[in-house]
Each structure stands twice: as structure tokens, then as C-alpha cells.
C-alpha positions as CSV (number, residue, x, y, z in Angstrom):
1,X,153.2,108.9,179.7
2,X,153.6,112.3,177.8
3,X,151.3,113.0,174.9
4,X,153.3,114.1,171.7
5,X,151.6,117.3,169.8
6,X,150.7,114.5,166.9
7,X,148.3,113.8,169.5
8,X,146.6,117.1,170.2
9,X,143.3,116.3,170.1
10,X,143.5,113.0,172.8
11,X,145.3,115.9,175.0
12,X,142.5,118.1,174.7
13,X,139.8,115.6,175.2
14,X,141.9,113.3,178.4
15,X,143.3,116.7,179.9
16,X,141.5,117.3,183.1
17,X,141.3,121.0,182.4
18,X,138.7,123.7,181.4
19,X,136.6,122.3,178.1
20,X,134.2,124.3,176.3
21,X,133.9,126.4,172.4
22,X,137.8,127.0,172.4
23,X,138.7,123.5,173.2
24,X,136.2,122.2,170.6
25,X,137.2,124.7,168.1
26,X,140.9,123.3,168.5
27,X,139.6,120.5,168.3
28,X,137.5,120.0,164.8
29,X,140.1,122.8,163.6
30,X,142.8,120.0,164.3
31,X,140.7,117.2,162.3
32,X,140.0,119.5,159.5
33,X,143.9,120.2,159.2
34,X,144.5,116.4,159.3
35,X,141.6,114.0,159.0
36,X,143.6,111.4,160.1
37,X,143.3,112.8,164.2
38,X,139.5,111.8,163.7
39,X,141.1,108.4,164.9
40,X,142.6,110.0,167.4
41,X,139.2,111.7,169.0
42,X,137.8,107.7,168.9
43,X,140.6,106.8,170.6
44,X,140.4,109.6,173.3
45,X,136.4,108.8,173.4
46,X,137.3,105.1,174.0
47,X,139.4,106.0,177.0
48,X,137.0,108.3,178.5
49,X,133.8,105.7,177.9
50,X,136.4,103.6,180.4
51,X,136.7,105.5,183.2
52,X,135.3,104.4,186.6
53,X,133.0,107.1,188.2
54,X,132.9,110.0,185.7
55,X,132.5,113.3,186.5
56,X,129.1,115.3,185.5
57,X,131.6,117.9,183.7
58,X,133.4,114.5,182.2
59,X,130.3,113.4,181.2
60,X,129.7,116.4,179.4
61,X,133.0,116.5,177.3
62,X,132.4,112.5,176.5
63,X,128.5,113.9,175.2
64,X,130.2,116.7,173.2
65,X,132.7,114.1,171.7
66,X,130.0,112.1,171.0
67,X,128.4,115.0,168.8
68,X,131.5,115.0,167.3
69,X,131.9,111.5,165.9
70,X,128.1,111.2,164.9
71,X,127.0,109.2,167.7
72,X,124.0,111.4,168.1
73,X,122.2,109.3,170.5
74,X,125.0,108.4,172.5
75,X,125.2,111.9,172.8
76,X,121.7,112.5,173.9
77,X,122.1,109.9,176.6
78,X,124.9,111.0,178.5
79,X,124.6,114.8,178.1
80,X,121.1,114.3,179.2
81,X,123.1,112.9,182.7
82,X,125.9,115.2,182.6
83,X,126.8,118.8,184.4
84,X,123.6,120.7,183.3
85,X,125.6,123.4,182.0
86,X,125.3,125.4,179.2
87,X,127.4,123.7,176.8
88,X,125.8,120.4,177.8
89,X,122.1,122.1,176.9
90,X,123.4,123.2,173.4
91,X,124.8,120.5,172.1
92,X,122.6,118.4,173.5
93,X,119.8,120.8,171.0
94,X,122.3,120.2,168.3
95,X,122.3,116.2,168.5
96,X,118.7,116.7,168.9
97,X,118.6,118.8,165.6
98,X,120.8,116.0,163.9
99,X,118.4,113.6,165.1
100,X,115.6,115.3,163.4
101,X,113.7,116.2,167.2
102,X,113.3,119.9,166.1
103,X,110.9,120.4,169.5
104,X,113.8,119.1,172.0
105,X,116.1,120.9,170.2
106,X,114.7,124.0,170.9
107,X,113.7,123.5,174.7
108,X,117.4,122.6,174.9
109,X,118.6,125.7,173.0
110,X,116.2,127.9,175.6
111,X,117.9,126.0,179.0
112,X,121.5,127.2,176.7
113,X,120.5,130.6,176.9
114,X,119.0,129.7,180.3
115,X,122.3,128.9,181.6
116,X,124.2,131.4,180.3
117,X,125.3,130.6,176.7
118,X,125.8,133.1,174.2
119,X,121.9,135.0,173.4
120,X,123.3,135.6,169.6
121,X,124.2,131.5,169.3
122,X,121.6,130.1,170.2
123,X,119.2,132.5,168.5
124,X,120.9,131.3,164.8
125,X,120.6,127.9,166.4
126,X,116.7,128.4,166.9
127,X,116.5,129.6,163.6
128,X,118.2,126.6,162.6
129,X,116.0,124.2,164.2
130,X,112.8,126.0,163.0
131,X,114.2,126.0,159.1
132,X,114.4,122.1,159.5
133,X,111.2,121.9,161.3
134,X,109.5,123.2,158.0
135,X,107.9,126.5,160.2
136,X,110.1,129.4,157.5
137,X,108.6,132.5,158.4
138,X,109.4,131.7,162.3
139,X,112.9,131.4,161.1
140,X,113.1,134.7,159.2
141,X,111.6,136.6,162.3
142,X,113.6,134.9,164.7
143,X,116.9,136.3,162.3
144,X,115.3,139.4,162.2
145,X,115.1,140.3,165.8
146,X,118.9,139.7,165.9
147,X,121.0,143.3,165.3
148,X,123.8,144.4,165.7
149,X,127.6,142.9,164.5
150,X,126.2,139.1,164.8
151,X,124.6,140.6,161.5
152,X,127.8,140.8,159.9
153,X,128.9,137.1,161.0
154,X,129.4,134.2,158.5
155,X,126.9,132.1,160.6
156,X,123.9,135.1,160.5
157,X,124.5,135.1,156.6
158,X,124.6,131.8,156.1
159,X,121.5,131.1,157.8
160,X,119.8,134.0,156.3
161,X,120.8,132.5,152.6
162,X,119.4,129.1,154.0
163,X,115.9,130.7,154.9
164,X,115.9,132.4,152.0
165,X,116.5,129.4,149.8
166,X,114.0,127.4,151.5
167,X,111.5,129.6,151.0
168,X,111.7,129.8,147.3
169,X,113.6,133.5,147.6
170,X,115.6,135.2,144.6
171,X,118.2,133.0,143.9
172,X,120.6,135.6,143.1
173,X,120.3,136.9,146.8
174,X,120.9,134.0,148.4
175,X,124.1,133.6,146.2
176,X,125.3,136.7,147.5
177,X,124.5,136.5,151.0
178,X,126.6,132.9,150.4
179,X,129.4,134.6,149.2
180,X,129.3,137.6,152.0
181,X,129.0,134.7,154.4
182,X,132.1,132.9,152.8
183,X,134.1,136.4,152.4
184,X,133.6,137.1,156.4
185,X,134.7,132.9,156.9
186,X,136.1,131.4,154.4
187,X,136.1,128.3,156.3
188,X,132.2,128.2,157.1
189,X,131.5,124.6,156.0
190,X,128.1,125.5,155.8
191,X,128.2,128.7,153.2
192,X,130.9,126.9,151.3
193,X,128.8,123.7,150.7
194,X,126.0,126.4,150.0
195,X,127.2,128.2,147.5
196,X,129.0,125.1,146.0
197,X,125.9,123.1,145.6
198,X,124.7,126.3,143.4
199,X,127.3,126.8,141.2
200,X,126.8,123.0,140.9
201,X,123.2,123.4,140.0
202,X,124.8,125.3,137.4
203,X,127.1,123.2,135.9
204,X,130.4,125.4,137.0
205,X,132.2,121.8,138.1
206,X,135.5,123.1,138.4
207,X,134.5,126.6,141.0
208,X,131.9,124.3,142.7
209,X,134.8,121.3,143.3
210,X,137.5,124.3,144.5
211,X,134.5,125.3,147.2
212,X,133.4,121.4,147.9
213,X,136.9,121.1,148.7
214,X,137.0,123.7,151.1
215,X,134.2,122.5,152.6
216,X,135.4,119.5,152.7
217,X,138.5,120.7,154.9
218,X,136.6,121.7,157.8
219,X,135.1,119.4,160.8
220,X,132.2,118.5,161.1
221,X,131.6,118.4,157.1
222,X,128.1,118.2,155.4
223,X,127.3,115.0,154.4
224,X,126.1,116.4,151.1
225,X,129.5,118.2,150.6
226,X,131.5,115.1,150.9
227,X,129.1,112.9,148.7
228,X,128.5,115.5,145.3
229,X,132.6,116.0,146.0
230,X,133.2,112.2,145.9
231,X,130.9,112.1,142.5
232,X,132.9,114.9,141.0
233,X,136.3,113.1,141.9
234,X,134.5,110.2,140.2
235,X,133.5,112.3,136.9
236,X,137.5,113.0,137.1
237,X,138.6,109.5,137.4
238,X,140.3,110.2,140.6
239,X,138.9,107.2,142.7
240,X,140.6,107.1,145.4
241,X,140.0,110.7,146.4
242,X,136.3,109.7,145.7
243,X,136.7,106.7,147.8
244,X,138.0,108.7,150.7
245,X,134.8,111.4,150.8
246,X,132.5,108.6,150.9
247,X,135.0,107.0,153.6
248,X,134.3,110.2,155.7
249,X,130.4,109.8,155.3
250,X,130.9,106.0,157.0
251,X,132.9,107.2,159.4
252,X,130.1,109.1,161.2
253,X,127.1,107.3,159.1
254,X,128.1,103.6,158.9
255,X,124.8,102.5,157.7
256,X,124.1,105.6,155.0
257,X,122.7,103.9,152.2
258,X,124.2,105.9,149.4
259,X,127.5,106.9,150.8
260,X,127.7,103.0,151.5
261,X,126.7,102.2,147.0
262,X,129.3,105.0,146.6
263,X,131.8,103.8,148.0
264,X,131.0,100.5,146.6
265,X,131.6,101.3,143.2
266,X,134.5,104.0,144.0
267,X,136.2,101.3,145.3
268,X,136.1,98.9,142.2
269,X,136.0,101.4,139.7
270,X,140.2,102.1,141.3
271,X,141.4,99.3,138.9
272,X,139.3,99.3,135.8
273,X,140.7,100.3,132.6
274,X,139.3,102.8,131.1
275,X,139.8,103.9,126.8
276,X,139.7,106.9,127.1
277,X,139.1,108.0,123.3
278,X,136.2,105.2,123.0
279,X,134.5,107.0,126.2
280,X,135.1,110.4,123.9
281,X,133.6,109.1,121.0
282,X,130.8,107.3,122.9
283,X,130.1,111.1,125.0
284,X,130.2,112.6,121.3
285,X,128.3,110.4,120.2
286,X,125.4,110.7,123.0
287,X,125.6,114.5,122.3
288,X,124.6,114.3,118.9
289,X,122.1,111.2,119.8
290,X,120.2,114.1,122.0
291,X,120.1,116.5,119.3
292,X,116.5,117.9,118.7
293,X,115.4,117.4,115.4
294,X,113.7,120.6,115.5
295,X,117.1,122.2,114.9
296,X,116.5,121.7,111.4
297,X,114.3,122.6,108.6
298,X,112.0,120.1,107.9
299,X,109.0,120.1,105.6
300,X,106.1,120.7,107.8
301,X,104.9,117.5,107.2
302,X,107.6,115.6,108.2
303,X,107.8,117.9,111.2
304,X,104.2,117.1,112.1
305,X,104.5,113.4,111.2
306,X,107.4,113.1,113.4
307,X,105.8,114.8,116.4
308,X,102.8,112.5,116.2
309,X,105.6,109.8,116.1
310,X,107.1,110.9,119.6
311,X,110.5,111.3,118.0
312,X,111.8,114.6,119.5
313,X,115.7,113.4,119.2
314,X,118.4,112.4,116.5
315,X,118.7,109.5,118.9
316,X,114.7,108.5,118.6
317,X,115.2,108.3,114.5
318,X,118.4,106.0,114.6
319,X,115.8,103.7,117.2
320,X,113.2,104.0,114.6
321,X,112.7,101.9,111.0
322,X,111.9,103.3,107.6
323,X,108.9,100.8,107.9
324,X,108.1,102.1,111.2
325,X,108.1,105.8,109.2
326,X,106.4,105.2,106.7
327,X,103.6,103.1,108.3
328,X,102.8,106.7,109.6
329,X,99.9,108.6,108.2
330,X,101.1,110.9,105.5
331,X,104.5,109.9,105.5
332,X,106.2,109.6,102.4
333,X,109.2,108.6,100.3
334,X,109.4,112.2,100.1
335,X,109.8,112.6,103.9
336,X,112.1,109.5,104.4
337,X,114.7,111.3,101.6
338,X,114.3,114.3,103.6
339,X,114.6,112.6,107.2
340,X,117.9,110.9,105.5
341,X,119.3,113.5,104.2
342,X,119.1,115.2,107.9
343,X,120.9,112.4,109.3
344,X,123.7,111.7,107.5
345,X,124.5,115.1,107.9
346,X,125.5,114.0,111.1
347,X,126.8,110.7,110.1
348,X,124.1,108.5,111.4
349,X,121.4,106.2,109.4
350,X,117.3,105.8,109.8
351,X,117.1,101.9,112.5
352,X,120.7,102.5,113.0
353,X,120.1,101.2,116.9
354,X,116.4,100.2,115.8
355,X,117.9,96.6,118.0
356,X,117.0,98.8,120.6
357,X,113.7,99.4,119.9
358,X,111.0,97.8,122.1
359,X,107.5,97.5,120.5
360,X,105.9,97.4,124.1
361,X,106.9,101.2,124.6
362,X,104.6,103.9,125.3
363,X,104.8,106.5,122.5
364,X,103.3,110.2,123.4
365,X,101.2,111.7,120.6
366,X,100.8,115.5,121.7
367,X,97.4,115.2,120.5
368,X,96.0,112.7,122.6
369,X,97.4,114.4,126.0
370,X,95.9,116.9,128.3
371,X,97.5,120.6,128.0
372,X,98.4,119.9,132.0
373,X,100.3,116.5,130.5
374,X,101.8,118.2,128.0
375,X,103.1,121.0,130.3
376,X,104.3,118.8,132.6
377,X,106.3,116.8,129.5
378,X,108.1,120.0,128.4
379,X,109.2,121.4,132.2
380,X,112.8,121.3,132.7
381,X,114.6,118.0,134.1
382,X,116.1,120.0,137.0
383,X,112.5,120.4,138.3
384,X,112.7,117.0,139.4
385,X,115.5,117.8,141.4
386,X,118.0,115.1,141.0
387,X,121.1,114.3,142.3
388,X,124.6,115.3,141.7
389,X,125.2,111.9,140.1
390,X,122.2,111.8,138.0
391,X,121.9,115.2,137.0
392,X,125.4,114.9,135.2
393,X,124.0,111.9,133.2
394,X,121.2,114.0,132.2
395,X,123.5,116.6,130.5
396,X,125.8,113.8,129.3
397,X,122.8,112.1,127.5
398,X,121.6,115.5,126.0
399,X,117.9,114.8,127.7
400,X,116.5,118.9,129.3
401,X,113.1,118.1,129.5
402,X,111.0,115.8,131.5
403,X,109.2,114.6,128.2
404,X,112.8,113.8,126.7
405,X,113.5,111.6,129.9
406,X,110.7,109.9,129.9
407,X,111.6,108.1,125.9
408,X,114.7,106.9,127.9
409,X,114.8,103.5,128.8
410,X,116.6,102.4,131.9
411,X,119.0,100.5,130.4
412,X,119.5,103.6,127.9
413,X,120.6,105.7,131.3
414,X,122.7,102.6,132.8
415,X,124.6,103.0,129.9
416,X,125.4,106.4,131.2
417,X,129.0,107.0,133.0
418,X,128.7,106.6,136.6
419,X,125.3,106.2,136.3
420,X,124.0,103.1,138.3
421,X,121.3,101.6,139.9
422,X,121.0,104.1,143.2
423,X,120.6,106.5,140.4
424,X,118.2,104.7,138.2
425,X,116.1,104.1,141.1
426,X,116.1,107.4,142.0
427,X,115.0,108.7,138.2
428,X,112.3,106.2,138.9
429,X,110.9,107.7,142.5
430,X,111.0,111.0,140.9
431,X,108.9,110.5,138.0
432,X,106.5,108.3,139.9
433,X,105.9,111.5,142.4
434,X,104.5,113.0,138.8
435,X,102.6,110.0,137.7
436,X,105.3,109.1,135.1
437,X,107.5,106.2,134.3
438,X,110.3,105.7,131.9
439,X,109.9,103.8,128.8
440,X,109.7,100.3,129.4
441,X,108.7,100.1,132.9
């Protein structure tokens, strides 16, 4: 039976000929090309798993494919019984490195080099594995002792700008080693998913997708590529191209929690209706909602009264009663005109959502928390390093600080645009790290 060239990667992986970096390379440049041939590498994988009496240099390409598809240990298991060559010993480090066994890794990367695989590859590979392993400064010297043109290579750069990031470096030089890295390669899944998760972090959506999307294109992708690519298909409405990143993530992670609640509610969200100018009005009217009402001049009583109040936001005041106001010390008719006149300046009215008020919630008065409290209450929400998903609900709800997340109710952020339950749980395991909660929990 002839093999068609629709079929070029079950050729590749049933041929009885030479297999090492070139045939791989073919191979996850084929997938990334056409994702549909992943199919085709199970399939191939299914055939060799069936073969009487394999080879140790068979065994080695099934252990390789296995890498390929995810199948980590299965990878470990029968590379660890294959040729003992030095393919076999580096991948075998990079399923252990996938696996999280940063030690293994590492022996196997040595019997690589050992065996004869390439010193400058399996140097960035130890790098790799001591990054992951938490041990930094090992990983800088290891990249420094390279030299010569592997300095100049996408994967050198790109795991330079990874040390360099984990340890807290300048941002702006990690950016542009990134972009070096992605100028030498522009197909280096790991600089592109780099440098798109920081223009991401910067809320440029459009340059970050174009780069997600590039990453996106290669084999193996990140996982964190395809997920914060899925969410910003989902912030576009495009569902189905959401549905298909967090397809990819199952593919190779069938039991990955969040791809798994992503896809979930990708795949329902393809036939829901959708008004589009009620979602505009409701997004115009979260923005002003999140308006700080010290933006404008207000008597300094009212100011202080206010601050004692915990009302930081537009949003707080239509929550709040004229009762509630003026049951405050030294709050007056004089300061409810004022705080009126203030609102309907932006069309709202004093208790205008006061139904969702709940008397049980904590109110923070400045004056009866520590300076280390307050600090903490006025550091920026991207401290708490959120995801994709729930970052953008942050920015659609007008909310910067920790102290302005923290008056939010969960239900408040539910309310939020793709903003569901993974998400709320996650808000909720982030402030609990700093000892906070949001009101009404």
C-alpha cells in the first residue's frame, strides 16, 4: 500500500529509514502547517505500539512520538528500553522536564552529550531544566559559559529572556532579547508565546493575538499560548476558533482542568445570542461604575466622610442610601446635594443598585488599618497575577487596585463577560495567599 504525501508524517514515523532531528523537525513542521496530521502521528503511533518484536532504534522513534503526543510517561517507559542513543537520552530529559523530574532530566541531558548529541543543545536544555527547577543563577552561568554563534540563535535568546524574567530582571530587556529571539525565528513557539504574553500583560490584545497566533502555528505549542489565545478568540466572539485552542490543550492534556471549563463554556457560548448594543451599554456603564470619586472636587468633608465610608467608586455610591450617608458622622444635607450633584453628572442616582447592598459586608475605614494593610489595599491588581481571563474582567469592571477588588462581590465579578466560576475561584485563592477575601465571603 503506497502512502499519499497527505500522509507525510505516518511515512516518516512507519518508514524503516534513518529517524532523528530532521525527521522530527518534518515532522511537528508538518502538524504546525496542518493540525489536522496530529491524527495522523496517532494513527502511525497506533501502528508502531502493534508491532511484534520492536527494534531498540523502533523503540526509540515510538518514545520520541510519544513526546510528541503528550504521553510523557509512556515516553519515559519505552525510551528508557530503547537504543541508548543519543536522541533516546534527550528526549527522554525532555519528557522528564515535562514531567516536572528536573534531576532525571539533567542526568539524561549529560548521557545526550555523553553519546554524542549536540554540546550547544543540551547546554540550553540544562539551562532549561535548572530555570524550572527554581536554581536561576545556575541557569544564567550555565548560558554564560556558551559562546560563540549558538549566542546569536533564537533558542540561546529565548532562554536568556526566560532566566532573565524569572529572576525579576528589567523588563524592557527581556522584551528585547524576545524580539531578537523572534527576528532570528520567527517561528520559535517559545519567544513568540513570550513576548505575546507581555504585550498581553499590557493590554496590546490585537499585537499579542497576531503573536499567540503564531505561536499557535508551530508543534509542540505552549499550553499557555493556546489557552490566553482561546480567551482572546472568546473576548471576540469567535467561539469556535476558541473551542479549537482549548481542543488542542485536550488533545495532549485530556484531564487539564481549565483547558477542560474552557472548552466547556466555548462550546455553549457557539449558539447564544448575544445584543450586542445592551453588552455596550452594560461595558459603558461598568466603566463609569469604576470611576473614582476622587476625580472630582468635593468639599473636604465629604471627601473625608466618604473615605471613612469605604466608598472609593461611582459604583460604591449608587450601592449606598442617602440614609446610609447621612447616618455618617458629619455628613450633611450639604454633602448629600453635593454628592448628587456629582452623580447626575454622570447620569446615575444616590441607592440606585442599593438592592445590591449587603449589610453583612466588611467596610474598610483607612483609619482603623495598619499602614502594611493599607499598603497592601492600594498595590496594583496585576500584583496578584491573574489570568488572561480574569485580568480582562478587571479592566472591564474599572477595579486597579487590590483595595478596589476587594468591595467587589463575587456575584458583582460573575456578572463580568466571560468571567466564570474557574475565574472567581481563582480571584478567591489569590487574595487568600494575602489574607484577603472579597466582600461577602
Amino acid at each position: 500500500m503506497s502512502i499519499g504525501t497527505e500522509s507525510v508524517v505516518k511515512q516518516i514515523v512507519l518508514s524503516p529509514s534513518a529517524f532523528g532531528p530532521n525527521e522530527i523537525l518534518q515532522i511537528t513542521s508538518a502538524i504546525g502547517r496542518n493540525y489536522s496530521s496530529y491524527r495522523e502521528l496517532r494513527e502511525a503511533v497506533q501502528e508502531l505500539e502493534v508491532q511484534p518484536n520492536r527494534s531498540p532504534a523502533t523503540q526509540a522513534r515510538l518514545g520520541v512520538c510519544y513526546y510528541l503526543l503528550g504521553r510523557y510517561s509512556d515516553a519515559i517507559n519505552t525510551l528508557t528500553h530503547a537504543d541508548g542513543g543519543a536522541l533516546t537520552h534527550f528526549y527522554l530529559g525532555k519528557a522528564y522536564l515535562s514531567l516536572d523530574r528536573y534531576a532525571d532530566a539533567l542526568t539524561a541531558y549529560e548521557s545526550a552529550e555523553k553519546a554524542g548529541y549536540s554540546r550547544d543543545e543540551v547546554t540550553l536544555a540544562n539551562a532549561e531544566a535548572l530555570r524550572y527547577s527554581g536554581r536561576l543563577q545556575e541557569s544564567l552561568d550555565t548560558l554564560n559559559r556558551l559562546s560563540g554563534a549558538v549566542e546569536q540563535t533564537a533558542e540561546y535568546l529565548y532562554q536568556r529572556a526566560a532566566t532573565t524574567a524569572a529572576q525579576g530582571g528589567n523588563a524592557t530587556e527581556v522584551v528585547a532579547l524576545l524580539e531578537r529571539a523572534v527576528a532570528t525565528n520567527e517561528n520559535h513557539a517559545g519567544a513568540l508565546f513570550g513576548l505575546a504574553l507581555e504585550n498581553d500583560r499590557h493590554g496590546n490584545d490585537r499585537y499579542a493575538r497576531e503573536l499567540y497566533e503564531k505561536a499557535a502555528a508551530q508543534f509542540p505549542a505552549h499550553v499557555g499560548t493556546l489557552v490566553n489565545l482561546g480567551v482572546l478568540y472568546e473576548d471576540m466572539q469567535q467561539y469556535e476558533k476558541a473551542r479549537q485552542c482549548f481542543r488542542r490543550v485536550l488533545d495532549a492534556y485530556p484531564d487539564q482542568p481549565r483547558a477542560r471549563l474552557f472548552y466547556r463554556d466555548a462550546d455553549a457560548s457557539r449558539d447564544m445570542y448575544y445584543d450586542e448594543e445592551a453588552r455596550r451599554r452594560q461595558d459603558r456603564l461598568s466603566q463609569v461604575l469604576g470611576i473614582p470619586v476622587t476625580d472630582f472636587e468635593l468639599s473636604v468633608r465629604s471627601r473625608n466622610c466618604l473615605q471613612k465610608m469605604g466608598i472609593m467608586t461611582l459604583g460604591d455610591l449608587a450601592r449606598t442610601t442617602e440614609q446610609d450617608l447621612l447616618a455618617s458622622k458629619n455628613f450633611g444635607e450639604t454633602s448629600l446635594v453635593e454628592i448628587h450633584e456629582m452623580l447626575h453628572s454622570k447620569g446615575l442616582e444616590i441607592g440606585q443598585f442599593a438592592e445590591q447592598f449587603r449589610e453583612e459586608e466588611p467596610v474598610y475605614d483607612p483609619e482603623t488599618l495598619s499602614p502594611d494593610e493599607r499598603a497592601m489595599l492600594d498595590r496594583p491588581i496585576a500584583e496578584l497575577n491573574l489570568s488572561v481571563r480574569a485580568r480582562k474582567c478587571m479592566v472591564r469592571l474599572g477595579l486597579s487596585t487590590i483595595g478596589e477588588l476587594v468591595r467587589r462581590t463575587g456575584d458583582d465579578l460573575l456578572e463580568c463577560k466571560n468571567f466564570g466560576v474557574t475565574s472567581l475561584n481563582e480571584v478567591r485563592e489569590k487574595l487568600t495567599i494575602q489574607n484577603l477575601k472579597l466582600r461577602g465571603d
